[in-house]
C-alpha positions in Angstrom: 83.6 -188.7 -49.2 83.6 -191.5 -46.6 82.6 -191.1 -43.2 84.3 -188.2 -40.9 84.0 -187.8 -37.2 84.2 -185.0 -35.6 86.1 -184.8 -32.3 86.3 -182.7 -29.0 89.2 -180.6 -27.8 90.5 -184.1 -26.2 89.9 -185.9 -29.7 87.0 -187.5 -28.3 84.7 -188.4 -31.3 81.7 -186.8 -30.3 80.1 -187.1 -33.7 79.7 -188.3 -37.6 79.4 -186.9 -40.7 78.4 -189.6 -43.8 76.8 -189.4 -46.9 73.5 -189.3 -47.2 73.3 -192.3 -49.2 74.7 -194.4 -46.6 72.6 -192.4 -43.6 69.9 -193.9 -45.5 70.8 -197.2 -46.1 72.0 -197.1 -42.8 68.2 -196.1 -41.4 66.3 -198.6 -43.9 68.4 -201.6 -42.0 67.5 -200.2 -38.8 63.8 -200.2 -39.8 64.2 -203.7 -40.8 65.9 -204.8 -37.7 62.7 -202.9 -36.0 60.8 -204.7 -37.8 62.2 -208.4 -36.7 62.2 -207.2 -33.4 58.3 -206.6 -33.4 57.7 -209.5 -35.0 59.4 -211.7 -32.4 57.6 -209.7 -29.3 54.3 -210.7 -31.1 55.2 -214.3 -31.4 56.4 -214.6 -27.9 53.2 -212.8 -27.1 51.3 -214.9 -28.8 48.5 -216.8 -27.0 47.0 -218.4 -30.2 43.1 -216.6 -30.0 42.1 -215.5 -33.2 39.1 -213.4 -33.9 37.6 -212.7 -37.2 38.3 -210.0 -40.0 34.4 -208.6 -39.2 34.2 -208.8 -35.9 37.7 -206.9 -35.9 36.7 -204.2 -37.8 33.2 -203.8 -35.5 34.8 -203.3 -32.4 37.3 -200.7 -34.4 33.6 -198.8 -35.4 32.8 -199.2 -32.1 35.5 -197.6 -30.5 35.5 -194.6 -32.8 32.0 -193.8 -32.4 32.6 -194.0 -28.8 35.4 -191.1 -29.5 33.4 -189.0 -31.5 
């Protein structure tokens, strides 16, 4: 079965139907194409400050004592 499209009373395609296989794929490329697009915002973003691995995870413990 390849993919059908289902239409309106004008024959307006208004929808698809596909096999699952290929929603998949379909969604796994999307996520990867999220995934670029992130990755680009936070290298544009970038300001080049670092902080360390500890001092990231302190004021992580920090903020969820402060929620609790």
């Amino acid at each position: 079965m390849g993919t059908q499209f289902l239409t309106d009373e004008k024959g307006k395609r208004t929808a698809v139907v596909m096999p699952i296989e290929k929603y998949n794929k379909l969604m796994e490329h999307l996520d990867d194409l999220e995934d670029v697009r992130l990755y680009d915002e936070a290298k544009r973003d970038d300001d080049g400050s670092r902080i360390p691995i500890d001092e990231a995870f302190k004021m992580i413990e920090t903020k969820r004592k402060k929620v609790h």
